[in-house]
C-alpha positions in Angstrom: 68.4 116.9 62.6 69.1 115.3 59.6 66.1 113.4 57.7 66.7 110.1 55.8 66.3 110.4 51.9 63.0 109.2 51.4 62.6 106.1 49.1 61.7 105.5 45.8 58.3 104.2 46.5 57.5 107.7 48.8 59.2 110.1 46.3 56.8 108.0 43.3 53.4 108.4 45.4 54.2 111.7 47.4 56.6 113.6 45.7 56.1 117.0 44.5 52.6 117.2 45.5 51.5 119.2 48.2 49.8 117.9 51.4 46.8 119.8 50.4 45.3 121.2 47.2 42.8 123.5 45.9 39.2 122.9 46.8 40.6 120.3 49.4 41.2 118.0 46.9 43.9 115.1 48.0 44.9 114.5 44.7 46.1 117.0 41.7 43.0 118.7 40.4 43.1 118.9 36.9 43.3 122.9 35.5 42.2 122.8 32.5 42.4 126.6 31.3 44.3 127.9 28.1 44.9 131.6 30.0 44.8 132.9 33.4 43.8 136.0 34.7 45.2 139.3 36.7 44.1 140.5 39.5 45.1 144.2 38.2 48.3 145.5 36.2 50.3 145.8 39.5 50.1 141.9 39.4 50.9 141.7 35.6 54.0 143.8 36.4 55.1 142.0 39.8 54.7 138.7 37.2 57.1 139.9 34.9 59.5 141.5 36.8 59.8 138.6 38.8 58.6 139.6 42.0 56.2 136.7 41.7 55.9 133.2 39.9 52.4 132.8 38.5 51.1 130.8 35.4 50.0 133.7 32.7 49.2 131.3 29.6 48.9 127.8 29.1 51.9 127.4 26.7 54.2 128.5 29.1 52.8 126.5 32.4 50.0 124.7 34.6 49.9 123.9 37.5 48.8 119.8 37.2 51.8 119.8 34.6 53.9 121.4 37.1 53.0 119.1 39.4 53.9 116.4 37.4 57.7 118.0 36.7 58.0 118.2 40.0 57.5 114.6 41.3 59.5 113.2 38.6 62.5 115.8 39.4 62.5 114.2 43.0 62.4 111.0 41.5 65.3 111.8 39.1 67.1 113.5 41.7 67.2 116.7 39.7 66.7 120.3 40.7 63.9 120.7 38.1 62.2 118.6 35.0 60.0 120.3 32.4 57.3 118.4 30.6 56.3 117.6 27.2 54.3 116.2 24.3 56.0 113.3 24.1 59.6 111.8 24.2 60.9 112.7 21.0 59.6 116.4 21.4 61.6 116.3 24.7 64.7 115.0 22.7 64.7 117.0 19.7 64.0 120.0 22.2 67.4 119.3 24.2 69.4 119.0 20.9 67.6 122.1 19.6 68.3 124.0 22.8 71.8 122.9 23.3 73.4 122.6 20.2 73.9 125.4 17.1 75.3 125.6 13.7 79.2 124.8 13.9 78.8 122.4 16.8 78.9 118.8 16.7 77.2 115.6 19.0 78.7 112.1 19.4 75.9 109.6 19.7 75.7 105.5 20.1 75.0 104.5 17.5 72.2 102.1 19.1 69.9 104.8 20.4 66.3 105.2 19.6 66.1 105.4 15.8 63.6 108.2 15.5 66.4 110.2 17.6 68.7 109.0 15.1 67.0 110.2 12.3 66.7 113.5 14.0 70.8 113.8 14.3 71.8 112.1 10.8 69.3 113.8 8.7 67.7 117.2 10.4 70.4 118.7 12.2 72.8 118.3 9.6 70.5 121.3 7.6 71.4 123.3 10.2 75.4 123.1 10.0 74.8 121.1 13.1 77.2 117.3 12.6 77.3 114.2 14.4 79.4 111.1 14.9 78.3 107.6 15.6 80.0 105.6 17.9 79.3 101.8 18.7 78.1 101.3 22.2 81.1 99.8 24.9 83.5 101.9 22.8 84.6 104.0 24.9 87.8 105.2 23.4 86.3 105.6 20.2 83.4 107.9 22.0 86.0 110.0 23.3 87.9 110.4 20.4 85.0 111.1 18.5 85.4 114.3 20.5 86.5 117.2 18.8 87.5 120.7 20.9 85.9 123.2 21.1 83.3 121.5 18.6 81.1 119.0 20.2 79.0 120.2 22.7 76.8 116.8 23.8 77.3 113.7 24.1 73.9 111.5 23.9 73.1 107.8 24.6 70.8 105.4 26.1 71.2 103.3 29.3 70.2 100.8 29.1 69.5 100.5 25.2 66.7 99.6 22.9 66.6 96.4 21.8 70.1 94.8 22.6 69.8 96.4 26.3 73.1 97.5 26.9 74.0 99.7 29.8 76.5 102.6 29.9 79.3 102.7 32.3 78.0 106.2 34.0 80.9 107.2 35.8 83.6 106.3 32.8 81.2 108.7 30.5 81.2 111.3 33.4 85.0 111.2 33.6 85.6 111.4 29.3 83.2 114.2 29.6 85.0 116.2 32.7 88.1 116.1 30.3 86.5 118.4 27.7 85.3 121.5 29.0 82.4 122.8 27.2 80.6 118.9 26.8 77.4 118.0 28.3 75.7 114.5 28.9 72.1 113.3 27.9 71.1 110.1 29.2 68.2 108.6 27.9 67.1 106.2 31.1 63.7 105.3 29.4 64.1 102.0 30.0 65.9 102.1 33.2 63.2 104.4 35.1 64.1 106.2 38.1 64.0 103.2 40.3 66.4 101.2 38.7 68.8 104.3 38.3 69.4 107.8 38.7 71.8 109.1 36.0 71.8 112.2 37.8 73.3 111.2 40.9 76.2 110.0 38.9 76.8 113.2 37.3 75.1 112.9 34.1 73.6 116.9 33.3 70.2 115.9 32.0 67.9 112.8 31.9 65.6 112.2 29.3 62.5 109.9 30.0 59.8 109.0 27.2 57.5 109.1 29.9 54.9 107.4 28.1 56.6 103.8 28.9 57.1 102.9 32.4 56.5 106.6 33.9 52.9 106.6 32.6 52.3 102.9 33.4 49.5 102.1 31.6 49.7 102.6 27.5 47.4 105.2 27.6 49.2 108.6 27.3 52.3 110.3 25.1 54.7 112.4 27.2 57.9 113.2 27.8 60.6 114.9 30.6 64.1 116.2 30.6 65.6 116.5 34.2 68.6 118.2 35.6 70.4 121.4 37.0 67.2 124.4 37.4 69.4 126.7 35.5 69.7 124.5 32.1 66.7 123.3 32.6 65.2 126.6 32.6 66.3 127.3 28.8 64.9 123.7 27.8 61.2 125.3 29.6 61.8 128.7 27.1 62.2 126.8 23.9 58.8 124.7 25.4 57.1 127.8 25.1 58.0 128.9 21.9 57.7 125.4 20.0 54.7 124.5 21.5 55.4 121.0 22.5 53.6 121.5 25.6 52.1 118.7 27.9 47.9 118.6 27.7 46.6 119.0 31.5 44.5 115.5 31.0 47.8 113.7 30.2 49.4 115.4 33.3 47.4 114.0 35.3 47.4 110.0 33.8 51.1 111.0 34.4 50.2 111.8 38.5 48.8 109.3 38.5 50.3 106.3 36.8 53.5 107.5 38.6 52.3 107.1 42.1 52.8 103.0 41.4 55.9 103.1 39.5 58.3 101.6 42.3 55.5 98.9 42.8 55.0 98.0 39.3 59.0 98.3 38.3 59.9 96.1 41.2 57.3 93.5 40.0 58.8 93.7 36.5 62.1 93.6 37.2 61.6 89.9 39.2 59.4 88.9 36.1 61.7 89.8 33.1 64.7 88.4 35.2 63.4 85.0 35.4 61.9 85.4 32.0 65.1 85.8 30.9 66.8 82.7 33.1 64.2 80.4 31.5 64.2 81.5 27.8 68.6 81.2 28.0 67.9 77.3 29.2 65.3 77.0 26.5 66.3 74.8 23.2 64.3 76.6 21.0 66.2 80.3 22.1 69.3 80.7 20.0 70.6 84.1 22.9 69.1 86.2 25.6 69.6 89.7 26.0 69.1 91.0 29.3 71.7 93.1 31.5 70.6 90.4 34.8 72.0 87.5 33.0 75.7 86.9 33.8 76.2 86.1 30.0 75.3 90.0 28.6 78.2 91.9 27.7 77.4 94.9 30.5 76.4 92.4 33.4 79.2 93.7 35.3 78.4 97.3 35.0 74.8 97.2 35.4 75.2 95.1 38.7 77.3 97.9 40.0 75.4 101.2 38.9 71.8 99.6 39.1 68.9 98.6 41.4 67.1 96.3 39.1 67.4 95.1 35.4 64.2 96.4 34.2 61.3 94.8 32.4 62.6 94.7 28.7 63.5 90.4 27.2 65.1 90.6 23.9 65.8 87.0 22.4 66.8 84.7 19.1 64.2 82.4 18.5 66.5 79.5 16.8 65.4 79.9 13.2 64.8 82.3 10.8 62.0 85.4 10.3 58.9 82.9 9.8 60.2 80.7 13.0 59.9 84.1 15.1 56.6 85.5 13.9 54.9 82.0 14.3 56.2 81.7 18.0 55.2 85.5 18.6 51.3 84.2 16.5 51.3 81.7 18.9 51.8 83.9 22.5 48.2 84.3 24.0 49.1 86.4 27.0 51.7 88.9 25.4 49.7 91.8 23.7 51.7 91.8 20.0 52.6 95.3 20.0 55.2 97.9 19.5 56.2 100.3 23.2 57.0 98.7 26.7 56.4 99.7 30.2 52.7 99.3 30.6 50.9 96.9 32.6 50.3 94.8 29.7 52.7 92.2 28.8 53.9 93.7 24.6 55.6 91.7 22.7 57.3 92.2 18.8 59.4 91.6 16.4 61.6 94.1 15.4 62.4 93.2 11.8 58.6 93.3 11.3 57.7 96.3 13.2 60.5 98.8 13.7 62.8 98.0 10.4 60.1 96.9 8.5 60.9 98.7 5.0 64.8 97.3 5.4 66.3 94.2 3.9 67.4 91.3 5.8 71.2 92.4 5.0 70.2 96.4 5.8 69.0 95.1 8.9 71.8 93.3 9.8 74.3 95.7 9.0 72.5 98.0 12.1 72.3 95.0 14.4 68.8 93.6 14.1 68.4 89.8 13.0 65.2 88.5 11.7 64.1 86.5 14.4 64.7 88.6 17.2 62.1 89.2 19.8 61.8 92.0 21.8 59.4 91.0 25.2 58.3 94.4 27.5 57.1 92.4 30.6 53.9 93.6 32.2 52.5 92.9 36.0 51.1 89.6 34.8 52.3 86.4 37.2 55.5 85.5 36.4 54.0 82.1 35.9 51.5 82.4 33.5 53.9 84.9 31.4 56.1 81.4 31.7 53.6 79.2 30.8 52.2 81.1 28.1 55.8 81.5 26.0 56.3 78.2 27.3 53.1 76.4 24.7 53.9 79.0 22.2 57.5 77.4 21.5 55.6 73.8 22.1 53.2 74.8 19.6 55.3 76.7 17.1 58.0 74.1 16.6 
């Protein structure tokens, strides 16, 4: 008999857990232990020589963590995740792990700036090179390619704060005609129910699991999903970094993951009339979000996507001072830099993220001075409304 996949909303609150733990408890205990002990040395041996898999030191596993890589490898449709510190620690790991001296990446250029940073200025000390290629490009992405050289391919889908989507299966195909190339999706901002890179034939998924995974703006982690054999590499270099997961987070992680189809859903209705209402508003000079017929990737994220997310990133008509004083004047938005939570966060990225750039350095990477960058929370759609609603009235 064949089962039925199970849904998002059963693989977020029951995946990877068992029916039963230790000490009866329903949910994931929290083990908090740095080392673990042996039985004898016939168990130390059967350990090592594989006979048995068994946590030896708290570096190298535990089981809440493991609990946690296992829920959000079901939710991923992945064979395996590994956990860690935070999402940077889980990207700079994967480029760590997977690229070497003499070997080159192709990035978009519009992904995550501290990743960025990481590729243009770290790597290259190691002999390791890079090309940037702007996002929709596709031809210049696969030229970018070089044989026998390039050994990743990385991007975000959909991207921070312009929110545009990769066409997964024309980035699978540019990838299955170069032997040797591997795809990292960053689907932060996506999440699992919106999208499962995987499934499309992406090799690894990277989450900042502190956004929408986590839920709640109170934990830093991070997870890289994909085949058990590549991701078993990824779980060595873990171990001898150190960027391992605490047990506490872990847990917050369980646990804010158990209501992630519920609270994604509810964002993804929110932000999407957000975004219909702030495109009909006078004062909004442009809307980005993939949901609205007028973003450049409508078409692609319609096809290869459940829901839109909960990221709004706007014009305010006007200059830097226009935007801040309509962003002063939001009462309900929390002014703040991540996304994801429950809490409605709202910025301005010249001020926050690019803050040390000029006006023309900023615009030169794509960011204007009075863009607005809205992470929708679980608030009512209606008050979130209402409340940008007086700030423009107020503002003007």
């Amino acid at each position: 008999m064949t089962s039925k996949p199970r849904g998002p909303g059963t693989r977020a609150a029951r995946g990877g857990e068992k029916r039963k733990n230790a000490l009866d408890a329903v949910t994931q205990p929290i083990v908090c232990t740095s080392t673990y002990a042996f039985d004898g040395t016939a168990e130390i041996r059967d350990h090592f020589e594989g006979r048995i898999q068994r946590e030896e030191y708290g570096r190298y596993g535990n089981p809440t963590v493991r609990t946690a890589e296992r829920k959000i490898a079901e939710l991923d449709g992945a064979e395996d995740c590994v956990l860690f510190s935070s999402g940077m620690a889980a990207a700079t790991t994967a480029l760590l792990a997977l690229l070497k001296s003499g070997q080159h990446v192709v990035m978009t250029s519009d992904c995550y700036r501290r990743t960025r940073q990481f590729v243009s200025t770290t790597l290259p000390r190691w002999g390791i090179d890079h090309t940037f290629v702007e996002p929709g490009d596709y031809g210049a992405l696969e030229a970018a390619i070089r044989p026998g050289k390039t050994r990743l391919v990385l991007a975000e889908s959909p991207t921070n704060p312009y929110l545009r989507v990769v066409d997964l299966p024309r980035l699978v195909a540019i990838r299955d005609r170069h032997p040797g190339v591997k795809i990292l999706i960053d689907s932060t901002f996506a999440t699992p129910v919106n999208e499962r890179p995987i499934g499309f034939g992406v090799d690894l998924v990277l989450h900042s699991a502190t956004k929408y995974l986590g839920g709640h703006n109170d934990l830093l982690a991070g997870s890289l999903s994909g085949k058990a054999s590549l991701i078993s590499g990824l779980r060595d270099l873990r171990g001898v970094l150190g960027a391992v997961l605490d047990p506490h987070a872990a847990y917050l992680l369980l646990r804010g993951v158990k209501t992630l189809d519920l609270r994604v859903r509810r964002q993804n209705e929110t932000a999407l009339r957000v975004a219909g209402w702030l495109e009909a508003h006078p004062r909004v000079e442009r809307v980005f979000y993939p949901g609205l017929e007028s973003h450049p990737d409508h078409d692609v994220a319609a096809r290869q996507m459940s829901g839109f997310g909960g990221v709004v990133s706007f014009q305010v008509k006007g200059g830097l001072d226009d935007a801040s004083r309509f962003i002063d004047a939001t009462t309900l938005p929390i002014i703040a830099p991540s996304l994801g939570g429950v809490e409605s966060l709202i910025e301005q990225p010249a001020l926050m993220s690019f803050y040390e750039l000029t006006t023309a350095e900023r615009l030169a990477i794509g960011i204007s001075d009075n863009l607005v960058r809205l992470a929708v929370g679980i608030e009512d759609a209606d008050d979130l409304v209402a409340d940008l609603g007086n700030a423009f009235a107020t503002s003007a």
